[in-house]
NUMARKE-6537 format. One record per atom (N, C-alpha, C): atom name; residue in three letters; x negated, y, z negated. Coordinates in pm, 1 decimal. Layout:
REM residues N
<pt 'CA' 'ALA' <X Y Z>>
...
***
This chain:
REM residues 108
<pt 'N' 'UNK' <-3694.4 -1260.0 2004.1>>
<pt 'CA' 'UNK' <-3600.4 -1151.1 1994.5>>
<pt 'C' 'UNK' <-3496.2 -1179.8 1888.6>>
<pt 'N' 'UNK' <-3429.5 -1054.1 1797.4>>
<pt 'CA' 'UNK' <-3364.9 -1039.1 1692.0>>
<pt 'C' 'UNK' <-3221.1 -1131.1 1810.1>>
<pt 'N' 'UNK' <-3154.3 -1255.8 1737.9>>
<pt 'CA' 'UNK' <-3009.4 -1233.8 1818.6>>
<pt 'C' 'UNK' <-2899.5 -1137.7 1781.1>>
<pt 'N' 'UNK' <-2893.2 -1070.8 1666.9>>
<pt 'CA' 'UNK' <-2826.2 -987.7 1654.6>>
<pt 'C' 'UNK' <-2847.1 -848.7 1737.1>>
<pt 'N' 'UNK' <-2962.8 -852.8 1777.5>>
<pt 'CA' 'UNK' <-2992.5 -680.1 1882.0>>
<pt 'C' 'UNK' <-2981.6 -744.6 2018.0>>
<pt 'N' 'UNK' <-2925.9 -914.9 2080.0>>
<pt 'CA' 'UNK' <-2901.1 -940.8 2173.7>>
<pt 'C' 'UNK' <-2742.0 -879.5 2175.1>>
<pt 'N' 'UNK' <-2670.3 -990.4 2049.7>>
<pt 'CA' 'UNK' <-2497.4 -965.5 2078.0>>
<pt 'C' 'UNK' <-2492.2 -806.1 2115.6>>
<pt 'N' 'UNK' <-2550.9 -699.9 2007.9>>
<pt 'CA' 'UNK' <-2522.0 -578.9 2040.6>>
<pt 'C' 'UNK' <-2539.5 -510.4 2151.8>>
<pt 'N' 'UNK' <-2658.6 -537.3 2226.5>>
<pt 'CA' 'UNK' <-2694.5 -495.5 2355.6>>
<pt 'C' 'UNK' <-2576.4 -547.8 2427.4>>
<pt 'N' 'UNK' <-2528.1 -693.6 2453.0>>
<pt 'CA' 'UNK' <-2453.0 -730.5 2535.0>>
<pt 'C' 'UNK' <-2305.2 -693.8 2514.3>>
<pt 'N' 'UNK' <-2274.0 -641.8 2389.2>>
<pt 'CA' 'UNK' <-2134.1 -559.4 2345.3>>
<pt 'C' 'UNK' <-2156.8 -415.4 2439.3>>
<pt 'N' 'UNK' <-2240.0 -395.0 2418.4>>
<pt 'CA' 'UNK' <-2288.2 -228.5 2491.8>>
<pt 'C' 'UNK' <-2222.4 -223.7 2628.2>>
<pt 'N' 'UNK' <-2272.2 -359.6 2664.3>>
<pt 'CA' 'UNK' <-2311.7 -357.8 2798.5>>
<pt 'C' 'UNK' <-2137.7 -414.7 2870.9>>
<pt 'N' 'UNK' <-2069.2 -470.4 2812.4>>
<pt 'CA' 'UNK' <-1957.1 -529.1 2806.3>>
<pt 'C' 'UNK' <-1828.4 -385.4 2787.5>>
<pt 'N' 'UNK' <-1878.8 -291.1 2645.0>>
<pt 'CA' 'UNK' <-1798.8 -159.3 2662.5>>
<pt 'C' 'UNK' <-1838.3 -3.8 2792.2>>
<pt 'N' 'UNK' <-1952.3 -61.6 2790.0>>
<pt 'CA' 'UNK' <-1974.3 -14.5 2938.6>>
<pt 'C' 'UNK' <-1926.2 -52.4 3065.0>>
<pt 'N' 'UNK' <-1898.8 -126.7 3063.7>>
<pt 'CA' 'UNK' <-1827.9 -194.3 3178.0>>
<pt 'C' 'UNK' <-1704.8 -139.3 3167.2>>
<pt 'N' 'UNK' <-1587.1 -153.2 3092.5>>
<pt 'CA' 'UNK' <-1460.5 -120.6 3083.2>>
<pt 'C' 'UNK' <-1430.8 -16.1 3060.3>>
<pt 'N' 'UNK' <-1535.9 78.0 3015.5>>
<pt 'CA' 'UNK' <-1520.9 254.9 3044.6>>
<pt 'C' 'UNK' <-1551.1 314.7 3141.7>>
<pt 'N' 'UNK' <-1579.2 224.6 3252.1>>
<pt 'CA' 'UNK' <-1651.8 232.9 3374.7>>
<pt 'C' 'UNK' <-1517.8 213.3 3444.0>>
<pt 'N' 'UNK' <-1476.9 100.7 3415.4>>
<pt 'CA' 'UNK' <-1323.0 19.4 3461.9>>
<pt 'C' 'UNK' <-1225.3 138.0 3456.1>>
<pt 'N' 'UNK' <-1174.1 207.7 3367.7>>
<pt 'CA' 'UNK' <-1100.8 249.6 3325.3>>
<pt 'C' 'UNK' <-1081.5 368.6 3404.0>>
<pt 'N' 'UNK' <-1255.0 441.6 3449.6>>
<pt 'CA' 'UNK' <-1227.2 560.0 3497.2>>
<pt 'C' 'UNK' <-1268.0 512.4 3684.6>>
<pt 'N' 'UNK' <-1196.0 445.4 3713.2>>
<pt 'CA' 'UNK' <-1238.2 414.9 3849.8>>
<pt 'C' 'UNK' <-1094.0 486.2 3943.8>>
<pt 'N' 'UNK' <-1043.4 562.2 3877.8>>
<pt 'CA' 'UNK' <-977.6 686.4 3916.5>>
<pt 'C' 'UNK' <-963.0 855.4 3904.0>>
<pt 'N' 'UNK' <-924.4 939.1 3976.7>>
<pt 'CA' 'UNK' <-933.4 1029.4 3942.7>>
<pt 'C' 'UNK' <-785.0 1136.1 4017.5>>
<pt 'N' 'UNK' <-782.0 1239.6 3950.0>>
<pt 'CA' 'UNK' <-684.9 1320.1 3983.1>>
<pt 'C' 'UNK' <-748.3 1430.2 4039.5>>
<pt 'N' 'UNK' <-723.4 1466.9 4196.4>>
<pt 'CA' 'UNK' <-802.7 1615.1 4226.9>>
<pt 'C' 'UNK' <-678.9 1672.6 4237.3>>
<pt 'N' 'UNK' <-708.3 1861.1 4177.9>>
<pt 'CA' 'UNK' <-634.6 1969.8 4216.2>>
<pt 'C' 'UNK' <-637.3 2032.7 4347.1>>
<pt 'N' 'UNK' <-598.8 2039.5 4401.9>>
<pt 'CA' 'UNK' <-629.0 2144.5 4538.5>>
<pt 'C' 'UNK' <-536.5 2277.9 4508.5>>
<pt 'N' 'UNK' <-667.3 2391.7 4572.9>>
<pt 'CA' 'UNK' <-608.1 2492.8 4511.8>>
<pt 'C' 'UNK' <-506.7 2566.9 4667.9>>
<pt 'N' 'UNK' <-454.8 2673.9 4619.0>>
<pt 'CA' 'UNK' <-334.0 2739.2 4731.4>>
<pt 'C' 'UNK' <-340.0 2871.9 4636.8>>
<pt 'N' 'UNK' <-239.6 3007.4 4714.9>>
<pt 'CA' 'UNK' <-270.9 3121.5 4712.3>>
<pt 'C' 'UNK' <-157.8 3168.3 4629.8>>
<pt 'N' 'UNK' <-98.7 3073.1 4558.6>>
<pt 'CA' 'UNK' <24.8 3076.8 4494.0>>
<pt 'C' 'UNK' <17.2 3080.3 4313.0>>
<pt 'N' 'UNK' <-66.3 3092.0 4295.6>>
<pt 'CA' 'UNK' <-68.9 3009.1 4157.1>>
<pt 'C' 'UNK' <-195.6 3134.6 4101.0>>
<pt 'N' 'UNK' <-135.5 3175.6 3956.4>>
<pt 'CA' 'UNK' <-301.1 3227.5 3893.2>>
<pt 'C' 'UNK' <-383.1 3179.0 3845.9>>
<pt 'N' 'UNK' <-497.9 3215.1 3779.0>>
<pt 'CA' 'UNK' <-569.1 3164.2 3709.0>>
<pt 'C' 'UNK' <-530.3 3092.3 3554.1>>
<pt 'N' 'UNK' <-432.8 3191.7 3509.4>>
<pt 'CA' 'UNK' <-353.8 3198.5 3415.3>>
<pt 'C' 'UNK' <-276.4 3058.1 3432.0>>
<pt 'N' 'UNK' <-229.9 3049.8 3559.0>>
<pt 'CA' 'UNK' <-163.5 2949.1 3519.9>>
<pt 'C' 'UNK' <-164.0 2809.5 3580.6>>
<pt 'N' 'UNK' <-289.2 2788.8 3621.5>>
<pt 'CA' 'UNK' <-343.8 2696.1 3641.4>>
<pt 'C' 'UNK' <-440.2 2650.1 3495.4>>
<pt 'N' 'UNK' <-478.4 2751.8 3429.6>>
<pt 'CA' 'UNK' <-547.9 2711.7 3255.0>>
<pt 'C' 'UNK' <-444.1 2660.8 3199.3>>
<pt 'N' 'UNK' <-340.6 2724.7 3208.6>>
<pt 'CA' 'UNK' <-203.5 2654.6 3085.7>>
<pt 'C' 'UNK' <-154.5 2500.0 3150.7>>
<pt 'N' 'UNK' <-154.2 2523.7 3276.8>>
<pt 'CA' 'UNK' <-132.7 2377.3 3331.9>>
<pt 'C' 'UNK' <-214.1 2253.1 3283.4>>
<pt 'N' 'UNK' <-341.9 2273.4 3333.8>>
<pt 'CA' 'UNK' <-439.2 2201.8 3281.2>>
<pt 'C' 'UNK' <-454.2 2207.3 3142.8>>
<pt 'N' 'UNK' <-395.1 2285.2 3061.7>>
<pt 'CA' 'UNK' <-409.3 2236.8 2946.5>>
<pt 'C' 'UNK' <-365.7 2193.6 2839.1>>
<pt 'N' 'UNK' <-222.2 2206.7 2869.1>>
<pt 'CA' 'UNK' <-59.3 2128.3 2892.2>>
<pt 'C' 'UNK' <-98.0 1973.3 2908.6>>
<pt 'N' 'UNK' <-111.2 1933.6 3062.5>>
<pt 'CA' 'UNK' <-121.5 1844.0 3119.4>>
<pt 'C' 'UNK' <-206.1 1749.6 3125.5>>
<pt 'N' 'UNK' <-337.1 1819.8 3112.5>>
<pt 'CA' 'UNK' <-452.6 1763.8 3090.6>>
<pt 'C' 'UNK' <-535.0 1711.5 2969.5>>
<pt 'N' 'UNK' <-499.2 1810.3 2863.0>>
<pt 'CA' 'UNK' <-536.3 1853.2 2729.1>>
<pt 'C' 'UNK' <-663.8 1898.2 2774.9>>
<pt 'N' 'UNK' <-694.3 1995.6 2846.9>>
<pt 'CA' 'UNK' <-815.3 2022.9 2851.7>>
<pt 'C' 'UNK' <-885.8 2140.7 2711.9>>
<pt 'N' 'UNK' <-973.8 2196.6 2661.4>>
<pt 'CA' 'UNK' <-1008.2 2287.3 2626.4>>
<pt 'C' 'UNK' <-982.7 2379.1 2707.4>>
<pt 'N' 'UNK' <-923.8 2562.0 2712.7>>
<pt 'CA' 'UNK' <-918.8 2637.9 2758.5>>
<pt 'C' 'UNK' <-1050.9 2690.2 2859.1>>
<pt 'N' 'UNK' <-1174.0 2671.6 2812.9>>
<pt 'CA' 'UNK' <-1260.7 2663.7 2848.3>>
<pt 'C' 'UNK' <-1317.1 2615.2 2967.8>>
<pt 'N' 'UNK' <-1236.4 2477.2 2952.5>>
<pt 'CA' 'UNK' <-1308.5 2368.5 3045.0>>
<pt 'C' 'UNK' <-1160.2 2373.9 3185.5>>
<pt 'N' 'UNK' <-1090.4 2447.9 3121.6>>
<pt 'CA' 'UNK' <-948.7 2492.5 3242.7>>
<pt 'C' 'UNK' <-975.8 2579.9 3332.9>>
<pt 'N' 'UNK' <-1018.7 2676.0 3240.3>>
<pt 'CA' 'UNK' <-1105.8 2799.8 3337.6>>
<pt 'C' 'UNK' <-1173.3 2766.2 3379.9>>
<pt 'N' 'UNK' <-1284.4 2702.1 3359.5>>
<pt 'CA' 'UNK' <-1425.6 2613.8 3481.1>>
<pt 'C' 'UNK' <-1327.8 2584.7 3606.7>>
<pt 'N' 'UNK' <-1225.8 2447.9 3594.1>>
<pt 'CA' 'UNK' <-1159.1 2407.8 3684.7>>
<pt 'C' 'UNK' <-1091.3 2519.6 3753.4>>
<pt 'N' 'UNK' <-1055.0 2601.2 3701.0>>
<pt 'CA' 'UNK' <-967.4 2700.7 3800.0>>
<pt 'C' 'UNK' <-1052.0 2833.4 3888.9>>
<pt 'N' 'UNK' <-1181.0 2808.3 3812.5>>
<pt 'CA' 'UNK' <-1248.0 2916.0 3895.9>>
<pt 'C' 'UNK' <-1332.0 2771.1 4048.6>>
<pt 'N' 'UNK' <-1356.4 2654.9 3996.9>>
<pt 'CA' 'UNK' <-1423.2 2593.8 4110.2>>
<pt 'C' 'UNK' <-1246.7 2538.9 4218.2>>
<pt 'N' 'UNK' <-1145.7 2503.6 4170.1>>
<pt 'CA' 'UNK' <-1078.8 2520.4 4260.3>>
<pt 'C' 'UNK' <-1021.5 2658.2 4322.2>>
<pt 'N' 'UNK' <-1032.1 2726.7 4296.3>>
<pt 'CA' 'UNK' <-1043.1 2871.0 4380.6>>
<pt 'C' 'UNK' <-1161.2 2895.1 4473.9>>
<pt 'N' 'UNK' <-1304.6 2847.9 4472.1>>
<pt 'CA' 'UNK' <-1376.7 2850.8 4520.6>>
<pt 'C' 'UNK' <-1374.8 2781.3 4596.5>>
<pt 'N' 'UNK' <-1367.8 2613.2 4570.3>>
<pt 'CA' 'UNK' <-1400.5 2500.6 4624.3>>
<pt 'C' 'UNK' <-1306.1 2427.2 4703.4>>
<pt 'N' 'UNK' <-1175.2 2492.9 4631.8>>
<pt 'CA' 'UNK' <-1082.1 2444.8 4715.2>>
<pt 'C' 'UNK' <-1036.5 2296.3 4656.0>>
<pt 'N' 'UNK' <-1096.6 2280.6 4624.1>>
<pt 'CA' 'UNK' <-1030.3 2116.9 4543.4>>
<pt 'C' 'UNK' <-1105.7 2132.2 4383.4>>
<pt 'N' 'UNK' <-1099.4 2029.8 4254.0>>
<pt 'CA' 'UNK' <-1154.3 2010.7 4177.3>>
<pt 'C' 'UNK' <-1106.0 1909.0 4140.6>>
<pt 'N' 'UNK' <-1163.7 1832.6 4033.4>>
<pt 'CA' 'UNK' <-1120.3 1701.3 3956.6>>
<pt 'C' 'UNK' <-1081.4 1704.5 3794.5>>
<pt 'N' 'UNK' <-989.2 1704.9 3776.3>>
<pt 'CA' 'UNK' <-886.4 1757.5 3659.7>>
<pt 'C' 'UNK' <-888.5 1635.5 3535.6>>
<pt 'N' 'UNK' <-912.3 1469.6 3617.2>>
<pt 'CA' 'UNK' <-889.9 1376.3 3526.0>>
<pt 'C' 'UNK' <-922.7 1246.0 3540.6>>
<pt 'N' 'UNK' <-965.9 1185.5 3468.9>>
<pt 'CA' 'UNK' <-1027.0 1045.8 3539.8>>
<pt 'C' 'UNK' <-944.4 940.9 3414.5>>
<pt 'N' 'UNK' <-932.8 830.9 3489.3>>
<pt 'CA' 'UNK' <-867.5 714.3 3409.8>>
<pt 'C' 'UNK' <-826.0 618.7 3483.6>>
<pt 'N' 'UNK' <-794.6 536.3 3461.5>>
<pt 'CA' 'UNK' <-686.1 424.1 3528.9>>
<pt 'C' 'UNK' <-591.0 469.8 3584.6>>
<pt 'N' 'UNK' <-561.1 388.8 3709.9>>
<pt 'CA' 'UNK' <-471.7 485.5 3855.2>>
<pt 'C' 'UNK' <-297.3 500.2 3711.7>>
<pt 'N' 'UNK' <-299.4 425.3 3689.8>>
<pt 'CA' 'UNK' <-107.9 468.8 3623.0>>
<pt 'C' 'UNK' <-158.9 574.7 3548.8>>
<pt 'N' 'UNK' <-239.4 608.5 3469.5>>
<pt 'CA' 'UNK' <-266.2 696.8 3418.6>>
<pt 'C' 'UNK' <-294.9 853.4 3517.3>>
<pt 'N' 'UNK' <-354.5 843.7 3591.0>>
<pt 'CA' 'UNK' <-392.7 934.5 3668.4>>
<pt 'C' 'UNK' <-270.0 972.2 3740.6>>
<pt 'N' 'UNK' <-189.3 853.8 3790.5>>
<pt 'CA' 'UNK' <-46.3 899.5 3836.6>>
<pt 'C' 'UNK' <52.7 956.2 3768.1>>
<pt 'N' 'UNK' <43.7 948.6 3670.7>>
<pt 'CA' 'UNK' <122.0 1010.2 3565.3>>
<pt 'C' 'UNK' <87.6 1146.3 3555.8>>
<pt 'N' 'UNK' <-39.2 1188.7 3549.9>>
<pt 'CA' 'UNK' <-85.8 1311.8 3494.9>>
<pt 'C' 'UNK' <-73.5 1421.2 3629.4>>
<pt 'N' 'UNK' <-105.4 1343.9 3727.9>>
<pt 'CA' 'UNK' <-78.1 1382.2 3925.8>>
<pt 'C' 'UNK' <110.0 1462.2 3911.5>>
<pt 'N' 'UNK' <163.0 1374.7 3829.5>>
<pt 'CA' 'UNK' <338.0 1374.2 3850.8>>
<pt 'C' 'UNK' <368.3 1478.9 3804.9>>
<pt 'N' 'UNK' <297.7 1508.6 3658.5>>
<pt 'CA' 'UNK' <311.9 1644.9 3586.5>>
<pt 'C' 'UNK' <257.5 1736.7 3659.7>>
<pt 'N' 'UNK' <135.1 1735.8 3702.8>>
<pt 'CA' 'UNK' <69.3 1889.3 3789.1>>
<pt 'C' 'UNK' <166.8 1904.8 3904.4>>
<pt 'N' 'UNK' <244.9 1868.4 3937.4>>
<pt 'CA' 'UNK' <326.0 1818.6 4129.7>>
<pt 'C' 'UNK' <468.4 1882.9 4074.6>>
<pt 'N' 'UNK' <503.8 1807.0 3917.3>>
<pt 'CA' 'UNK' <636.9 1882.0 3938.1>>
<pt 'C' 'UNK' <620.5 1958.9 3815.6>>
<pt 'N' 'UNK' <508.7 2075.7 3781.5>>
<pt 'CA' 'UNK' <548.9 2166.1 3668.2>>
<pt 'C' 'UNK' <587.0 2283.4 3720.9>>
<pt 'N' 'UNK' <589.5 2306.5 3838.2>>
<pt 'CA' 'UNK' <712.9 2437.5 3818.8>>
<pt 'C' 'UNK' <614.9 2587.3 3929.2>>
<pt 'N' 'UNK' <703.7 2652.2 4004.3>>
<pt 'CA' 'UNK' <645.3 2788.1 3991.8>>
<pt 'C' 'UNK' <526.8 2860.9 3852.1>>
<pt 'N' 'UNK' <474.7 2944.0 3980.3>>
<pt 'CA' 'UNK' <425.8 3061.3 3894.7>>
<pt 'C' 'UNK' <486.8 3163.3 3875.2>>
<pt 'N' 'UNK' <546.0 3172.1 3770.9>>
<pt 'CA' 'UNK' <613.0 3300.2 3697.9>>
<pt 'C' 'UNK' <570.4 3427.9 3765.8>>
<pt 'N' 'UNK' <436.6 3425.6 3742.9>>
<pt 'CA' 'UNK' <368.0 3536.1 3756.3>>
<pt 'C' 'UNK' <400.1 3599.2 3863.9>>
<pt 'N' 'UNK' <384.5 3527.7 3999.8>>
<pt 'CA' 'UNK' <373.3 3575.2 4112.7>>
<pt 'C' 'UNK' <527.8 3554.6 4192.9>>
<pt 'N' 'UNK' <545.8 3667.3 4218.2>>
<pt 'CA' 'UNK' <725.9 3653.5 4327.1>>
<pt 'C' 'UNK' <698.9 3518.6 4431.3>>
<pt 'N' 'UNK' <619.7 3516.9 4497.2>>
<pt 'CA' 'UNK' <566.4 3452.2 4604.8>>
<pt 'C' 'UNK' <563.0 3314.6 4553.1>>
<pt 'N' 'UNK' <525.6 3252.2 4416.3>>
<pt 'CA' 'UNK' <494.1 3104.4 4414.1>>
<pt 'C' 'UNK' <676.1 3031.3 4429.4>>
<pt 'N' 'UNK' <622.1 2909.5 4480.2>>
<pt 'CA' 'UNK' <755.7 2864.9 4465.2>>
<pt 'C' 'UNK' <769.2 2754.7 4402.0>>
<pt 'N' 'UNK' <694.6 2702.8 4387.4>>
<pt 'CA' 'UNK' <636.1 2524.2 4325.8>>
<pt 'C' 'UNK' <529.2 2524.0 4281.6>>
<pt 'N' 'UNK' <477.0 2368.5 4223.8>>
<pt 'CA' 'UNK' <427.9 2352.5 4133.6>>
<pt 'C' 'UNK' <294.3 2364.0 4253.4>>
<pt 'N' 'UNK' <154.0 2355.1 4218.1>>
<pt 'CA' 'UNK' <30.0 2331.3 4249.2>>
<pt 'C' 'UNK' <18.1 2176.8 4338.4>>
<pt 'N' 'UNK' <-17.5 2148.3 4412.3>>
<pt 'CA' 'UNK' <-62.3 2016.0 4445.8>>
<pt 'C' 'UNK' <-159.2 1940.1 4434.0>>
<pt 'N' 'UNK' <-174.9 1786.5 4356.6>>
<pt 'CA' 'UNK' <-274.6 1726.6 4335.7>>
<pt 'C' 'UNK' <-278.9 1589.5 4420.5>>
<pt 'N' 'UNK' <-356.0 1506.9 4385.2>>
<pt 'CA' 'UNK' <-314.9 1371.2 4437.1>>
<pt 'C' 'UNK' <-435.7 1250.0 4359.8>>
<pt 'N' 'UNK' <-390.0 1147.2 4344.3>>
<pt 'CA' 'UNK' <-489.6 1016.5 4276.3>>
<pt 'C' 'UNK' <-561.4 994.3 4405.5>>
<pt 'N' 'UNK' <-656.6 1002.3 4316.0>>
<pt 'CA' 'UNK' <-808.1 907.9 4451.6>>
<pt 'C' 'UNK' <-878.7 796.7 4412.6>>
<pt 'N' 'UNK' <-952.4 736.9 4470.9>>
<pt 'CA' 'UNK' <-1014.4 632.1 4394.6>>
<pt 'C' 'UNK' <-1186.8 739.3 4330.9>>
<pt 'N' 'UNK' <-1234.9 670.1 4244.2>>
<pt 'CA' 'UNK' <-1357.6 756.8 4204.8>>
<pt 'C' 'UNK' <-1453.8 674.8 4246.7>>
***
């Protein structure tokens, strides 16, 4: 065997590991009757940097599903991003919202 297509395999296998590491957390949304669609996309995409796209996915399966998963990373990371969805604020939109959406860090 080539040792140079060993080191590389075992670099692979080594950055696989620590992107593995990294996302051994996650942030779920849980959804409530307070909040639009509207502004659960701008949240997530504010907060998240999501594509608009990929906000709307999340906001139509937490409306459905009742929960979704917004973000994966390392727990300080994920806590951080948890802190922003928890304290961004009412929905404008609606008389009725009063606060921000609720999320929470899980392990993945």
């Amino acid at each position: 065997m080539n040792p140079e297509s060993e080191t590389k395999s075992a670099t692979e296998v080594i950055e696989a590991a620590q992107t593995k590491a990294v996302r051994h957390w996650k942030v779920v949304l849980y959804n409530d009757e307070d909040h639009t669609y509207d502004y659960v996309v701008a949240l997530l995409v504010a907060v998240c940097a999501m594509a608009r796209e990929q906000a709307f996915r999340c906001a139509v399966e937490v409306d459905l599903c009742g929960r979704t998963v917004v973000y994966y990373g390392n727990q300080e990371d994920c806590a951080r991003i948890s802190g922003k969805i928890n304290t961004w604020g009412a929905d404008h939109r609606l008389l009725r919202s009063r606060g921000s959406m609720n999320s929470a860090v899980e392990p993945n």
